[in-house]
N, C-alpha and C positions, 0 to 999 in steps of 0.2 A: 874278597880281596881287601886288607889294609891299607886306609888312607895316610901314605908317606907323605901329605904334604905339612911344612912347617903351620903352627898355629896362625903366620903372621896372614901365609898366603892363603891361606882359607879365609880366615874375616874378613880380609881386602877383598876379595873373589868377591864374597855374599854381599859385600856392600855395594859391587859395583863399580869399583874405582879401579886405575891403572896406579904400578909402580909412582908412573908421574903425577898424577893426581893426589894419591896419599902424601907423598914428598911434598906439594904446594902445601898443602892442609895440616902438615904436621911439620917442618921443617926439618925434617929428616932428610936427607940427601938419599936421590932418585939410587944412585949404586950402594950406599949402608943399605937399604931395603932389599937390593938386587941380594946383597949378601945374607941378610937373615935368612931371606926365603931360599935363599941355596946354603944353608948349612954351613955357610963357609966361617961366617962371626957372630956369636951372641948378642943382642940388644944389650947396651948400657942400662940402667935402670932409669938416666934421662930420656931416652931414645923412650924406650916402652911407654913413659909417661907419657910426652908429646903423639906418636901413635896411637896408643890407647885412647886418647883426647879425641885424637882425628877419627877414629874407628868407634866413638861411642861406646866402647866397652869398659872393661876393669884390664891394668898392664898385664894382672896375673893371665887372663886369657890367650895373650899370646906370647907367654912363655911356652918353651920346649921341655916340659920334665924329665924327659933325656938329661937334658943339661942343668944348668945354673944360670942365676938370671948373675949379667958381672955388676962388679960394685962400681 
């Protein structure tokens, strides 16, 4: 079976943090995250950056190549 989950809520997952704990750490507001991970709004390319930060990764990681990262 195919992993549907958004790239954002996978990293967050593996890292071990809640919605609320990434939000502290990256300044991303606890419901923008609720929305990426549901599909419902694309990360900003600020948002990705400050995430990505918080997640120790690269922004590109948790884009959805489905979509478009927005400007």
């Amino acid at each position: 079976m195919r992993d549907t989950r958004h790239p954002l809520r996978h990293i967050r997952s593996a890292a071990g943090l809640s919605q609320r704990e990434l939000s502290c750490l990256s300044g991303v507001t606890q419901a923008s995250i609720s929305w990426y991970e549901g599909r419902l709004r694309e990360p900003r390319r600020d948002s990705l950056i400050k995430l990505a930060g918080a997640l120790g990764c690269q922004p590109q990681e948790l884009v959805d190549w489905k979509g478009e990262i927005a400007a």
